[in-house]
mmCIF file of the N, C-alpha and C atoms, coordinates in Angstrom:
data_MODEL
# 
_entry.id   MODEL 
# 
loop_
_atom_site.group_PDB 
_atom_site.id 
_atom_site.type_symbol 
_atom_site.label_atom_id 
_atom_site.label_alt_id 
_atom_site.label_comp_id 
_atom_site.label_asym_id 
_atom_site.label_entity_id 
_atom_site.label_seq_id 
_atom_site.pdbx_PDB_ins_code 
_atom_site.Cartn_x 
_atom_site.Cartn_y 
_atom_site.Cartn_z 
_atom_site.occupancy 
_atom_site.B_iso_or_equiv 
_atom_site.pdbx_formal_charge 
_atom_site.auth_seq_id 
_atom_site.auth_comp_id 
_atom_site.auth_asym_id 
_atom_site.auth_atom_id 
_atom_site.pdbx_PDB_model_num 
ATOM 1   N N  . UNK A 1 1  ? 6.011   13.701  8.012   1.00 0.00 ? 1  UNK A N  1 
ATOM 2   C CA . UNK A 1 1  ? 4.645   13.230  7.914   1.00 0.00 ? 1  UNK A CA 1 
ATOM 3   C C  . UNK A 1 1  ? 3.893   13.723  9.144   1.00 0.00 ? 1  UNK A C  1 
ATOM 4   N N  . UNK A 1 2  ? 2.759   13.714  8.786   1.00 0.00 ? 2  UNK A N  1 
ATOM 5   C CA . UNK A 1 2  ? 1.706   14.975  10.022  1.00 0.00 ? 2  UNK A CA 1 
ATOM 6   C C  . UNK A 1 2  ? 1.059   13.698  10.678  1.00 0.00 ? 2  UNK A C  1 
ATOM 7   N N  . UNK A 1 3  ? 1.263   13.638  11.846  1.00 0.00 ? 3  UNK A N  1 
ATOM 8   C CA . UNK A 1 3  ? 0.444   12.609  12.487  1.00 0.00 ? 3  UNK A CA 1 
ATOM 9   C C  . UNK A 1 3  ? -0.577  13.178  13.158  1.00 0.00 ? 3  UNK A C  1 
ATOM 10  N N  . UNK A 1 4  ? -1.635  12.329  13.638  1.00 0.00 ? 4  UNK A N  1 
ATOM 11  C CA . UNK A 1 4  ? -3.012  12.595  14.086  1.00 0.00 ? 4  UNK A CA 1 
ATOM 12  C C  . UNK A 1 4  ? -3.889  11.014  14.714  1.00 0.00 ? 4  UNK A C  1 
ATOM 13  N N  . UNK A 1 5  ? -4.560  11.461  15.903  1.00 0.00 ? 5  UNK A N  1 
ATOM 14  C CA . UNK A 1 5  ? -5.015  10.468  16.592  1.00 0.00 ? 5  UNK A CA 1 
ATOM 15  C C  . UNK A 1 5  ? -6.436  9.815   16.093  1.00 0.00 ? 5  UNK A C  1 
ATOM 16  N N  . UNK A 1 6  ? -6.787  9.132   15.614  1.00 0.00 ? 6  UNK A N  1 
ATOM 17  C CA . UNK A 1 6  ? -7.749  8.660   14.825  1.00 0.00 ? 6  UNK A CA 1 
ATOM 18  C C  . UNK A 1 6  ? -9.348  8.963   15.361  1.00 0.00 ? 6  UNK A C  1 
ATOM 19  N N  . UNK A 1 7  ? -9.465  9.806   16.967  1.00 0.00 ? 7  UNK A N  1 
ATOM 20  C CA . UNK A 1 7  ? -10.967 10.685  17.348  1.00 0.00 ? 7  UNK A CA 1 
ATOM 21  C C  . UNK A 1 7  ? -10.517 11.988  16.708  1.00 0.00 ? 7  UNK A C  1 
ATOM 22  N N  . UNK A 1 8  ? -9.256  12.583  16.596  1.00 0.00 ? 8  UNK A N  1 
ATOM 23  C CA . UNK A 1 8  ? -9.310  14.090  15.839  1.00 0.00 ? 8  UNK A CA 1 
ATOM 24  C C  . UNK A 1 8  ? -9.235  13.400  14.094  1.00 0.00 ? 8  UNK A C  1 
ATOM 25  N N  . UNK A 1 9  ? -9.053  12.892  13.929  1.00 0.00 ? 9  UNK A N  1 
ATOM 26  C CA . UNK A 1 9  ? -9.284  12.697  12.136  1.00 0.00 ? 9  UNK A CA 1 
ATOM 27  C C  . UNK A 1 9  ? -10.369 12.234  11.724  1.00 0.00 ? 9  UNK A C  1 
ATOM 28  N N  . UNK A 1 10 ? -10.863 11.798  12.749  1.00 0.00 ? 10 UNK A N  1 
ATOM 29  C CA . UNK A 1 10 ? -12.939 12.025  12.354  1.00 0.00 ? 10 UNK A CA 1 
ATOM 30  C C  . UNK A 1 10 ? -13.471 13.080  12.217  1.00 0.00 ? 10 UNK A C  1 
ATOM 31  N N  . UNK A 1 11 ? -12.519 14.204  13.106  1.00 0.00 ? 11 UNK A N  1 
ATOM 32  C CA . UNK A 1 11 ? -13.605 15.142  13.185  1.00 0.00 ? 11 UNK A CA 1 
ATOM 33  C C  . UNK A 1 11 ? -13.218 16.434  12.197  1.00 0.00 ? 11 UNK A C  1 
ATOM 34  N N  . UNK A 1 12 ? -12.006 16.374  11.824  1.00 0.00 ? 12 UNK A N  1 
ATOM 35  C CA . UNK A 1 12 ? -11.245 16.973  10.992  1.00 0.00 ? 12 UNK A CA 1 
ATOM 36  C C  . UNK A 1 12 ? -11.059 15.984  9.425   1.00 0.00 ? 12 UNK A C  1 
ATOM 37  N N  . UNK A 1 13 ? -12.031 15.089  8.793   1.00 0.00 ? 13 UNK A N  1 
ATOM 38  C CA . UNK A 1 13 ? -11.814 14.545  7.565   1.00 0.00 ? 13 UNK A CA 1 
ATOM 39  C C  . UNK A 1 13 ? -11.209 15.474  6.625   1.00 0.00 ? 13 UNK A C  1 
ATOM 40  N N  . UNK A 1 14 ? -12.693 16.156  6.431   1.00 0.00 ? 14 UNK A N  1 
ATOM 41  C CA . UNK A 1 14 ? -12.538 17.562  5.239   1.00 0.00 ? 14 UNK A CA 1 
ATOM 42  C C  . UNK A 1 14 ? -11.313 18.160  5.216   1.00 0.00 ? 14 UNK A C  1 
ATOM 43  N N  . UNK A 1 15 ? -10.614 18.879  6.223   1.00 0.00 ? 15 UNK A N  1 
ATOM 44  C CA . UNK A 1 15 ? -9.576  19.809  6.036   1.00 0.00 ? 15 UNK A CA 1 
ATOM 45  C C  . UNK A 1 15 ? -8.558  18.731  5.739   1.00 0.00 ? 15 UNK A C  1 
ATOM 46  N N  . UNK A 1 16 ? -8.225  17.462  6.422   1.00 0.00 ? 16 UNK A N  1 
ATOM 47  C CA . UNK A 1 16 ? -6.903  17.096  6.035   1.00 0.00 ? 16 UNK A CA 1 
ATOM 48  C C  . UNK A 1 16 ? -7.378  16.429  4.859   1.00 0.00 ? 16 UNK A C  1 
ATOM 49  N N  . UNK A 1 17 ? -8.375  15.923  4.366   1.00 0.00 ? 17 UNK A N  1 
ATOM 50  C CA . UNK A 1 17 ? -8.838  15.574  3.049   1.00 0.00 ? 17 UNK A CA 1 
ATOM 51  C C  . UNK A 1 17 ? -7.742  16.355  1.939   1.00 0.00 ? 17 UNK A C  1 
ATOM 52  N N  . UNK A 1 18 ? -8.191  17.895  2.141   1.00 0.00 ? 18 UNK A N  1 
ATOM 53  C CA . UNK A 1 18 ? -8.055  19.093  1.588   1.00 0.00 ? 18 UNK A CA 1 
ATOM 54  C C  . UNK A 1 18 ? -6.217  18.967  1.686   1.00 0.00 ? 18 UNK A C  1 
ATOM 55  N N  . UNK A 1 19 ? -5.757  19.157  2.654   1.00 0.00 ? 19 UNK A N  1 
ATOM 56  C CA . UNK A 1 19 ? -4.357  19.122  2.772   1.00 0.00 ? 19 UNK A CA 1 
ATOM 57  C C  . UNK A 1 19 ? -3.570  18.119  2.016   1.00 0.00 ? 19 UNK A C  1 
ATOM 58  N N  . UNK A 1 20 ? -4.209  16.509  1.948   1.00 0.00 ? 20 UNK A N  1 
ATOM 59  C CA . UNK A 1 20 ? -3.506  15.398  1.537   1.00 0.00 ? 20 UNK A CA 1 
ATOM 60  C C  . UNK A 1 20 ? -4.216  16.169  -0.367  1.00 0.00 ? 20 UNK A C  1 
ATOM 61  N N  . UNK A 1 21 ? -4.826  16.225  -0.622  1.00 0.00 ? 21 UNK A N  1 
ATOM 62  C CA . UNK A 1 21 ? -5.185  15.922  -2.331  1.00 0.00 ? 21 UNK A CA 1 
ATOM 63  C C  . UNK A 1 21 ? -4.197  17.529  -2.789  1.00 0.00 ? 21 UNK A C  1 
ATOM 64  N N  . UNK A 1 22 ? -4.713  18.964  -2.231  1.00 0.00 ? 22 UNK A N  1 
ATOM 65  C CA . UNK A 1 22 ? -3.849  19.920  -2.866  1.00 0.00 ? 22 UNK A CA 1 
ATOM 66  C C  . UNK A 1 22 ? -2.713  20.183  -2.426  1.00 0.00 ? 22 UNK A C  1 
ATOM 67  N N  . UNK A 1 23 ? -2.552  19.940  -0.611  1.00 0.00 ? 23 UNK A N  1 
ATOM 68  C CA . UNK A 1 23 ? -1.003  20.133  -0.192  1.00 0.00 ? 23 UNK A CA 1 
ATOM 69  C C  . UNK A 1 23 ? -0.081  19.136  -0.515  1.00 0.00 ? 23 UNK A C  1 
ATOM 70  N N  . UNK A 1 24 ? -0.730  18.217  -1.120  1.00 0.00 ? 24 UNK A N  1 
ATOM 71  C CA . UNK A 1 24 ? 0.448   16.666  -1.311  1.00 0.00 ? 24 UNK A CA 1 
ATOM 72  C C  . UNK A 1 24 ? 0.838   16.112  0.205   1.00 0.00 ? 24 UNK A C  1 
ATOM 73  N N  . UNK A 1 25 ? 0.501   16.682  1.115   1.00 0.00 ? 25 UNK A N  1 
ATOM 74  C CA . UNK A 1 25 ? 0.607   16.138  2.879   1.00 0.00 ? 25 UNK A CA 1 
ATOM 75  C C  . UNK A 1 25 ? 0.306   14.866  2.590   1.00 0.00 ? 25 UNK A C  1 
ATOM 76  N N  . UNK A 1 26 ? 1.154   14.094  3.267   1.00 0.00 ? 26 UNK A N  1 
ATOM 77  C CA . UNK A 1 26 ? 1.224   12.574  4.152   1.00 0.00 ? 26 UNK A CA 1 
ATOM 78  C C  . UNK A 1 26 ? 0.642   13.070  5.528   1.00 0.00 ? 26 UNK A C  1 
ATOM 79  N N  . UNK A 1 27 ? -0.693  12.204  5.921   1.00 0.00 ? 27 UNK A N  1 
ATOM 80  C CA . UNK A 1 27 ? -0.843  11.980  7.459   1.00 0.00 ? 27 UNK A CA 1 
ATOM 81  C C  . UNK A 1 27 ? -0.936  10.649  7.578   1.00 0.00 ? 27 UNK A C  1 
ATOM 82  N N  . UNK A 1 28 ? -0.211  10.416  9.272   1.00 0.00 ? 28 UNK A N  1 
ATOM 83  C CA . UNK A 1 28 ? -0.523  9.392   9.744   1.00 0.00 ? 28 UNK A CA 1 
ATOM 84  C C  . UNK A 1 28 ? -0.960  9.721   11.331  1.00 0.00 ? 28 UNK A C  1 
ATOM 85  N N  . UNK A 1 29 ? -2.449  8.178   10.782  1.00 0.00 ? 29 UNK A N  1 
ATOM 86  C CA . UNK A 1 29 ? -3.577  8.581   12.355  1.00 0.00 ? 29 UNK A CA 1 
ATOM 87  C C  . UNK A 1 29 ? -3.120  7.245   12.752  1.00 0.00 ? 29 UNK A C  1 
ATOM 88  N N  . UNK A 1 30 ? -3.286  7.485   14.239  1.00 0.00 ? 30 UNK A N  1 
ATOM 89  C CA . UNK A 1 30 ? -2.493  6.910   15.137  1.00 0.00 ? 30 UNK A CA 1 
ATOM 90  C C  . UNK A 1 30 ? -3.672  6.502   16.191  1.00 0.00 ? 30 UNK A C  1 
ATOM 91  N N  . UNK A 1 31 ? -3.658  5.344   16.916  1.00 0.00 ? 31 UNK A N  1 
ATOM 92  C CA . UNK A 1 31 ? -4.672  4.882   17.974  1.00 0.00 ? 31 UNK A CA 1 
ATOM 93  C C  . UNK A 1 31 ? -3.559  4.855   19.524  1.00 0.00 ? 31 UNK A C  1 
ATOM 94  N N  . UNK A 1 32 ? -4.001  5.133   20.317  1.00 0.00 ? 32 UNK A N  1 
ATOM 95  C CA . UNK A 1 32 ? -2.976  4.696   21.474  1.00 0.00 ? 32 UNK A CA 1 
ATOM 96  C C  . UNK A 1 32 ? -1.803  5.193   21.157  1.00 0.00 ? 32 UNK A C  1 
ATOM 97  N N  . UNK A 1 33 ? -1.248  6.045   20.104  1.00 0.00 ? 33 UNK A N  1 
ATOM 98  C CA . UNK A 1 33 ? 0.141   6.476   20.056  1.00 0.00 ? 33 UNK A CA 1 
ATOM 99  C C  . UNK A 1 33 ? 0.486   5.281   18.514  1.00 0.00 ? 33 UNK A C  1 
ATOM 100 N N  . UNK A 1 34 ? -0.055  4.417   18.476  1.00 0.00 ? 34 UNK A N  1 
ATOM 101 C CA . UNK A 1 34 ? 0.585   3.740   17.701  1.00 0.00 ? 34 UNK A CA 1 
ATOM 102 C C  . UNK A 1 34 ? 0.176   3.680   15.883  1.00 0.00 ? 34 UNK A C  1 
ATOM 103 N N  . UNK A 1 35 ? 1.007   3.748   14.967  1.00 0.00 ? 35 UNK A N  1 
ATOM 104 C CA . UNK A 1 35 ? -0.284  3.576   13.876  1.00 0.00 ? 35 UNK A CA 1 
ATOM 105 C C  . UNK A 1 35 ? -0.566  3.097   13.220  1.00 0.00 ? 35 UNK A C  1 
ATOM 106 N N  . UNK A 1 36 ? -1.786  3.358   12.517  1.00 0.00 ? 36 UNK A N  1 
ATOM 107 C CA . UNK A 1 36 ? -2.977  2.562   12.320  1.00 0.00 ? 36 UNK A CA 1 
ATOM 108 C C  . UNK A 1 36 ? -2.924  2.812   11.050  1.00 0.00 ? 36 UNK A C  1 
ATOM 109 N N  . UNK A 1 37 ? -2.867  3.773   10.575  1.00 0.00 ? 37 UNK A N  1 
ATOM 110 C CA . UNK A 1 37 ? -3.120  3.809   8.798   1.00 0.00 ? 37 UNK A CA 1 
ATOM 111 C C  . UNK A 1 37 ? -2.673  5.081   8.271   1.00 0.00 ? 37 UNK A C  1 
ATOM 112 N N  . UNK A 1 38 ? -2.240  5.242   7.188   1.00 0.00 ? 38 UNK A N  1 
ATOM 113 C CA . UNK A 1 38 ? -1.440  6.708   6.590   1.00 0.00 ? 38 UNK A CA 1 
ATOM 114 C C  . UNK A 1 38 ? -2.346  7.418   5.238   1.00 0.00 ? 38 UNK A C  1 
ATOM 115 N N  . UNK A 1 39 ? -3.071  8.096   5.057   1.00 0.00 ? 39 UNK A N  1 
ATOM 116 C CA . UNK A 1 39 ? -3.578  8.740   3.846   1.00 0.00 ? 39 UNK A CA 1 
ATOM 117 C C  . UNK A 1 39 ? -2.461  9.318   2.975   1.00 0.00 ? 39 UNK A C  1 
ATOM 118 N N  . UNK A 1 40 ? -2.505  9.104   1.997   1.00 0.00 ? 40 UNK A N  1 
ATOM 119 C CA . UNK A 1 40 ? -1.426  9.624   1.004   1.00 0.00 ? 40 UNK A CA 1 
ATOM 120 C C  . UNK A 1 40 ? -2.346  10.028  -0.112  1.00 0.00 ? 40 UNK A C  1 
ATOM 121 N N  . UNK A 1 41 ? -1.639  11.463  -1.135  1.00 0.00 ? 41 UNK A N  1 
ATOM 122 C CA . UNK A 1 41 ? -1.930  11.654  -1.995  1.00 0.00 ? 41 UNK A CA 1 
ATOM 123 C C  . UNK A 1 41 ? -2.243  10.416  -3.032  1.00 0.00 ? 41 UNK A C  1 
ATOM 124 N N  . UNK A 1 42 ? -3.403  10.724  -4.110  1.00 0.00 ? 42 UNK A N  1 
ATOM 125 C CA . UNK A 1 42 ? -3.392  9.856   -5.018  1.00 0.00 ? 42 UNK A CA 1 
ATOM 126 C C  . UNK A 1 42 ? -2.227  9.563   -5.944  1.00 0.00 ? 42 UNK A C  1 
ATOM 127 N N  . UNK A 1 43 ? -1.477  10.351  -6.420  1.00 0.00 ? 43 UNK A N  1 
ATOM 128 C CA . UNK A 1 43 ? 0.150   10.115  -7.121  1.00 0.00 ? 43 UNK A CA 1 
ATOM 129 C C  . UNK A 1 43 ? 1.068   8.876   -6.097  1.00 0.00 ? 43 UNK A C  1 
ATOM 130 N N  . UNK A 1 44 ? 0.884   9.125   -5.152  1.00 0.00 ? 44 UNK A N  1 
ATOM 131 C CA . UNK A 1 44 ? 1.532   8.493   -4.124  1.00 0.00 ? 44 UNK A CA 1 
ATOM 132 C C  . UNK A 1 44 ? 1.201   7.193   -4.128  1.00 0.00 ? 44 UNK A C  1 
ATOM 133 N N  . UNK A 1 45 ? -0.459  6.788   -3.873  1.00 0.00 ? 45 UNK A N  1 
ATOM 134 C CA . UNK A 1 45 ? -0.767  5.642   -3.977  1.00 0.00 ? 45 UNK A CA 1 
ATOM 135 C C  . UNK A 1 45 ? -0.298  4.792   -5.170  1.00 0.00 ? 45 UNK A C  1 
ATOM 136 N N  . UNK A 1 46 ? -0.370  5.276   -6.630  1.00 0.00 ? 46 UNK A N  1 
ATOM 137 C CA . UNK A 1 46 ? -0.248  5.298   -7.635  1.00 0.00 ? 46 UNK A CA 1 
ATOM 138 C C  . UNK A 1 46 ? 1.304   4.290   -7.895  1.00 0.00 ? 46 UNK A C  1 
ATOM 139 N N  . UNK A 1 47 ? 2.135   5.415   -7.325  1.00 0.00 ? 47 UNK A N  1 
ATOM 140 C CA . UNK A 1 47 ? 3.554   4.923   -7.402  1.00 0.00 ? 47 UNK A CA 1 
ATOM 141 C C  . UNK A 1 47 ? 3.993   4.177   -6.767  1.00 0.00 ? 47 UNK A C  1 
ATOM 142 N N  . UNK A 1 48 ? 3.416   3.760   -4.955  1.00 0.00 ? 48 UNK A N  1 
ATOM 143 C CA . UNK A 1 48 ? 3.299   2.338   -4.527  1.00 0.00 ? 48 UNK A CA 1 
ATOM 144 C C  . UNK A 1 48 ? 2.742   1.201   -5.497  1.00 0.00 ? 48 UNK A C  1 
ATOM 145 N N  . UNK A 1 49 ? 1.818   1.568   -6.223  1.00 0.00 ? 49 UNK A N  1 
ATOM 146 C CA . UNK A 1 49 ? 1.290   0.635   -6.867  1.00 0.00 ? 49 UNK A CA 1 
ATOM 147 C C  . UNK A 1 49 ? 2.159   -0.220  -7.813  1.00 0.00 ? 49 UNK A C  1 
ATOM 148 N N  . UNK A 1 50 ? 3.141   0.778   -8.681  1.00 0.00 ? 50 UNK A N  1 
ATOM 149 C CA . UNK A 1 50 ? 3.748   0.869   -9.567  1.00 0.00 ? 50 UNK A CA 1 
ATOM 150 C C  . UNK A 1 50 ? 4.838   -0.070  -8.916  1.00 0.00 ? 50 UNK A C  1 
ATOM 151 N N  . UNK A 1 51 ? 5.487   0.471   -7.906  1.00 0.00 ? 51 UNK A N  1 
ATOM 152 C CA . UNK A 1 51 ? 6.836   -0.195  -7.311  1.00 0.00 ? 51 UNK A CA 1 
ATOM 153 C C  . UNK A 1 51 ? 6.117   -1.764  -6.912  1.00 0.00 ? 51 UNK A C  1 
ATOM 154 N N  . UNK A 1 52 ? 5.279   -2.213  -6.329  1.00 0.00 ? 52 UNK A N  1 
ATOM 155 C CA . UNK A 1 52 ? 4.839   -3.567  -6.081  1.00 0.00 ? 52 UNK A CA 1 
ATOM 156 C C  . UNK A 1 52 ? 4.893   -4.400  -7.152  1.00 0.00 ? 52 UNK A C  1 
ATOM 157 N N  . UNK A 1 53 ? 4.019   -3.758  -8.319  1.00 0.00 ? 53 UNK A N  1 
ATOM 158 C CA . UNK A 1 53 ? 3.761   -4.639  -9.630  1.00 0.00 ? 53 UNK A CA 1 
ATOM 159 C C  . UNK A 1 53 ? 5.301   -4.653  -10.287 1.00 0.00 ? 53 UNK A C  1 
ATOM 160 N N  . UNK A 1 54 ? 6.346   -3.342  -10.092 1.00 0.00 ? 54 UNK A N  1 
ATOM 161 C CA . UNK A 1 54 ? 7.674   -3.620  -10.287 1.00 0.00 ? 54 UNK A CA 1 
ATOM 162 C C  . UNK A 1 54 ? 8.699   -4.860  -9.552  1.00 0.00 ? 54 UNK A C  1 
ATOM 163 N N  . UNK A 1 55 ? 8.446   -5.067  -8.623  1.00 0.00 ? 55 UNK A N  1 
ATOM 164 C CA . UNK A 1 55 ? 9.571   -5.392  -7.550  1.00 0.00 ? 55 UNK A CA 1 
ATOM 165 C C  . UNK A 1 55 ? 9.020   -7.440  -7.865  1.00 0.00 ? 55 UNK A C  1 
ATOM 166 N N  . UNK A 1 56 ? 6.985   -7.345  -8.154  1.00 0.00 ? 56 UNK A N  1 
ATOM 167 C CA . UNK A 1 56 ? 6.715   -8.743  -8.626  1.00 0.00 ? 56 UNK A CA 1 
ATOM 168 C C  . UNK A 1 56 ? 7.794   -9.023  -10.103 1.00 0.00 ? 56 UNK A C  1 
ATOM 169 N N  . UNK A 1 57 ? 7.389   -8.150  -10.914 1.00 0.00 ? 57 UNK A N  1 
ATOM 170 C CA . UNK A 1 57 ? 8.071   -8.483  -12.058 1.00 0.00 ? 57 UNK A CA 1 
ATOM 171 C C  . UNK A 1 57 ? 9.589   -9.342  -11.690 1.00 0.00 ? 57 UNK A C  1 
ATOM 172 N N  . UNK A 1 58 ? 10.526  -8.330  -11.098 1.00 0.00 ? 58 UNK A N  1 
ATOM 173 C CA . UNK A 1 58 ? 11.572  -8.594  -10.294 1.00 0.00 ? 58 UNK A CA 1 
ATOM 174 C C  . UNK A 1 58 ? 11.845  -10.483 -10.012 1.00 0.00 ? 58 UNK A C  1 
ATOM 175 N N  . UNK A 1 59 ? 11.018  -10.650 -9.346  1.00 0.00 ? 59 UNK A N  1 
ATOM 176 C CA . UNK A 1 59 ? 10.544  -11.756 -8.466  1.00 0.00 ? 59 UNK A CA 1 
ATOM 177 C C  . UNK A 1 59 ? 10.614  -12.892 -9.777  1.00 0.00 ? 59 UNK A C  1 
ATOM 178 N N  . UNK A 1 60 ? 9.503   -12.270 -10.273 1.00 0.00 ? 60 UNK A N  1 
ATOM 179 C CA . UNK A 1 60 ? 9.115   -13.571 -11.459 1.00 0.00 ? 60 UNK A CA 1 
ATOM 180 C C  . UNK A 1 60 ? 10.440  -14.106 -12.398 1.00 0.00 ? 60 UNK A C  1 
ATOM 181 N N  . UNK A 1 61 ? 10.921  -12.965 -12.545 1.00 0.00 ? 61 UNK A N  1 
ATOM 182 C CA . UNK A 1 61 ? 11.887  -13.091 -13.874 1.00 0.00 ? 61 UNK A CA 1 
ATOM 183 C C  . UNK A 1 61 ? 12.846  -13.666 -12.958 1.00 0.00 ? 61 UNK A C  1 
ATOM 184 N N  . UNK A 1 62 ? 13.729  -13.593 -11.895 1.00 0.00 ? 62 UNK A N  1 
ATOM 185 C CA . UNK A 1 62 ? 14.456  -14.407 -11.256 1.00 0.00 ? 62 UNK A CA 1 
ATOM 186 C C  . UNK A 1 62 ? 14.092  -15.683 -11.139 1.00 0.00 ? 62 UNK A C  1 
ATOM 187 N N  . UNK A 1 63 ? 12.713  -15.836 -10.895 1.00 0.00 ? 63 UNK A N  1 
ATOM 188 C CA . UNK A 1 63 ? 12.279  -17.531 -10.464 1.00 0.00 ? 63 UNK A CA 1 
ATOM 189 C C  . UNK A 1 63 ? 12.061  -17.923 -12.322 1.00 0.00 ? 63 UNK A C  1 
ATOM 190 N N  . UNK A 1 64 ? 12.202  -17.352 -13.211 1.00 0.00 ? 64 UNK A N  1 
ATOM 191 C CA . UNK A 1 64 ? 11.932  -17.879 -14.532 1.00 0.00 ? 64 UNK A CA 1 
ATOM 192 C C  . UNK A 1 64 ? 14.097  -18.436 -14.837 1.00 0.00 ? 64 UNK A C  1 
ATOM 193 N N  . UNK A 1 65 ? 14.730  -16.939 -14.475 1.00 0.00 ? 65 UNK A N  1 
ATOM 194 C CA . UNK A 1 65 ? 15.905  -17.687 -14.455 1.00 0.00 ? 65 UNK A CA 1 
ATOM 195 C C  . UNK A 1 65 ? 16.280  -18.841 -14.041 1.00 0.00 ? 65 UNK A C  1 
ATOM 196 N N  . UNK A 1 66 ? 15.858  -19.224 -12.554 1.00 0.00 ? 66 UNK A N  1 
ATOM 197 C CA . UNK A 1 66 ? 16.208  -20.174 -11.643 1.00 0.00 ? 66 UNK A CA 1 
ATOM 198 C C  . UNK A 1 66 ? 15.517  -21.073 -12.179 1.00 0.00 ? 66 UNK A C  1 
ATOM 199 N N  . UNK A 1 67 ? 15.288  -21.456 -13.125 1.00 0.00 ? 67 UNK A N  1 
ATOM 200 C CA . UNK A 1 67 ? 13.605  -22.340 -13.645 1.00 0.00 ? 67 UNK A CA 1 
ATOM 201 C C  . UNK A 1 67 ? 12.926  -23.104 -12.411 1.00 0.00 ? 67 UNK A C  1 
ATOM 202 N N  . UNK A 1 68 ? 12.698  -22.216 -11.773 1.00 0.00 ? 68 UNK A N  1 
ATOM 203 C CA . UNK A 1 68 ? 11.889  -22.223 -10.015 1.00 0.00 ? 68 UNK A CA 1 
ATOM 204 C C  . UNK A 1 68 ? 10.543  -21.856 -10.578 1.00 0.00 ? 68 UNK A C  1 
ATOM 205 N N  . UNK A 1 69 ? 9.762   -23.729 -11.440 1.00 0.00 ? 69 UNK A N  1 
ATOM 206 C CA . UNK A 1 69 ? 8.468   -23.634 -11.363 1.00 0.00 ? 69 UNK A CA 1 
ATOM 207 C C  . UNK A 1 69 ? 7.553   -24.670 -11.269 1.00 0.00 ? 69 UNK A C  1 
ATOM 208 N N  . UNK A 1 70 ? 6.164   -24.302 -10.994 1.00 0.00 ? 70 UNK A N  1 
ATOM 209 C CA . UNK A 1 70 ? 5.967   -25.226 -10.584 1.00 0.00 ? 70 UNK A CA 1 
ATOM 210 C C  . UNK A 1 70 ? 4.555   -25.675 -11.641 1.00 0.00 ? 70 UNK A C  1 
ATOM 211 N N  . UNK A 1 71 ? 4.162   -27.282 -11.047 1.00 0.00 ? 71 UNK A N  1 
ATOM 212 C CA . UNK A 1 71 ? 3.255   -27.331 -12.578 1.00 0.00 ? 71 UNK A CA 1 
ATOM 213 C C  . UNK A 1 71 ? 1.620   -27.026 -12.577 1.00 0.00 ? 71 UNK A C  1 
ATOM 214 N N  . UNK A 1 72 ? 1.416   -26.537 -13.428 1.00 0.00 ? 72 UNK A N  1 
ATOM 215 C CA . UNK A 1 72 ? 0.015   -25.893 -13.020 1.00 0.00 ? 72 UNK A CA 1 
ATOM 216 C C  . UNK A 1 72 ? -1.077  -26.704 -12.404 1.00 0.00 ? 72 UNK A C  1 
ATOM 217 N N  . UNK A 1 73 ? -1.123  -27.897 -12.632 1.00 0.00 ? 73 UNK A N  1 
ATOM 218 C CA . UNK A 1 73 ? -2.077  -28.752 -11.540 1.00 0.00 ? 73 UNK A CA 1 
ATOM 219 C C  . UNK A 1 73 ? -2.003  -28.823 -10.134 1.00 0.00 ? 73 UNK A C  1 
ATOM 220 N N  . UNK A 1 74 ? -0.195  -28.549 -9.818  1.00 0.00 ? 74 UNK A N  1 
ATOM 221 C CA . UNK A 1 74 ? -0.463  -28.488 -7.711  1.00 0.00 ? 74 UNK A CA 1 
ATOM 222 C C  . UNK A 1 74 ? -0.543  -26.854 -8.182  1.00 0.00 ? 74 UNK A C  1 
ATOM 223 N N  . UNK A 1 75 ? -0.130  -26.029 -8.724  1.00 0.00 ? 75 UNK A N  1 
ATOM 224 C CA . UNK A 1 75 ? -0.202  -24.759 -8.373  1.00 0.00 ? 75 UNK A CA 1 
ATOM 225 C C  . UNK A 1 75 ? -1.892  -24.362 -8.133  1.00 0.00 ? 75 UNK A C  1 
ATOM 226 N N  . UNK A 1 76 ? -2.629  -24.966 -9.017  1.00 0.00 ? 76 UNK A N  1 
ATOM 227 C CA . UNK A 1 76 ? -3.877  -25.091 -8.545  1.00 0.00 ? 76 UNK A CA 1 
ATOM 228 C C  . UNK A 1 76 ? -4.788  -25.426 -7.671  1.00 0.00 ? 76 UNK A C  1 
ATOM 229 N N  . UNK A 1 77 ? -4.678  -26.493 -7.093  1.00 0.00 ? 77 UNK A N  1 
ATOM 230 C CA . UNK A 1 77 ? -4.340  -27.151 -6.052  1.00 0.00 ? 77 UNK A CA 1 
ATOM 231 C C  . UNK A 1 77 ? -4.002  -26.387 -4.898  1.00 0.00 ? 77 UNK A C  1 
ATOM 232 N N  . UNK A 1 78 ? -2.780  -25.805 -4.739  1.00 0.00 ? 78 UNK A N  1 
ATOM 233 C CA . UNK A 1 78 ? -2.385  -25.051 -3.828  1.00 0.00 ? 78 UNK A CA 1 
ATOM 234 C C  . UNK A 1 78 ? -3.413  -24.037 -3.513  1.00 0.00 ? 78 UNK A C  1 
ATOM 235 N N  . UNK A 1 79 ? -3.536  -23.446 -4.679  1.00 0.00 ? 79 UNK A N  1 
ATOM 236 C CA . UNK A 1 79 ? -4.715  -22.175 -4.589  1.00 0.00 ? 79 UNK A CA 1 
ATOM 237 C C  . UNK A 1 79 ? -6.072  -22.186 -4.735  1.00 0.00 ? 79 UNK A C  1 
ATOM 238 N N  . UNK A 1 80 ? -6.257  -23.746 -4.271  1.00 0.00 ? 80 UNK A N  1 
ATOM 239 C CA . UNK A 1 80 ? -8.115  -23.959 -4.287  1.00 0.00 ? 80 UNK A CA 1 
ATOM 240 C C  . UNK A 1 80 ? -9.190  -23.374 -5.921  1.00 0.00 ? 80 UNK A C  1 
ATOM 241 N N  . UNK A 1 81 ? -8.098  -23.438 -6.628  1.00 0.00 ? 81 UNK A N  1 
ATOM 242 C CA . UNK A 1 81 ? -8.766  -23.800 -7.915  1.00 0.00 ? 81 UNK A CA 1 
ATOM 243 C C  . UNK A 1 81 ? -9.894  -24.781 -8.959  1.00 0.00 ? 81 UNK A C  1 
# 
């Protein structure tokens, strides 16, 4: 992955724009050395997306095994409904 300090990736958007959508490049911009945020191709984002809404599924269907539930009035409740 191509790292970059977050005053040169202001000034360079366009080209690594260009690099992340046709080269498929991962960058990560970095503040102080440390970092801050990673641009990824759109496929990429995509398939994070995919693995989260996978890994919930995961989640749910175990707590449906475990009959680990709860009843929709505190769940509401809980969540300022």
């Amino acid at each position: 992955m191509t790292t970059i300090a977050a005053s040169d990736f202001r000034q360079q958007l366009a080209d690594l724009g260009n690099r992340v959508s046709y080269g498929r490049e991962r960058i990560m911009v970095t503040r102080s050395g440390k970092p801050l945020f990673a641009v990824v191709p759109y496929e990429d984002a995509e398939l994070l997306d995919a693995l989260e809404d996978r890994m919930d599924l995961d989640l749910a269907k175990k707590a449906l095994k475990r009959n680990d539930t709860v009843a929709w009035e505190k769940a509401k409740k809980e969540l300022g409904l």
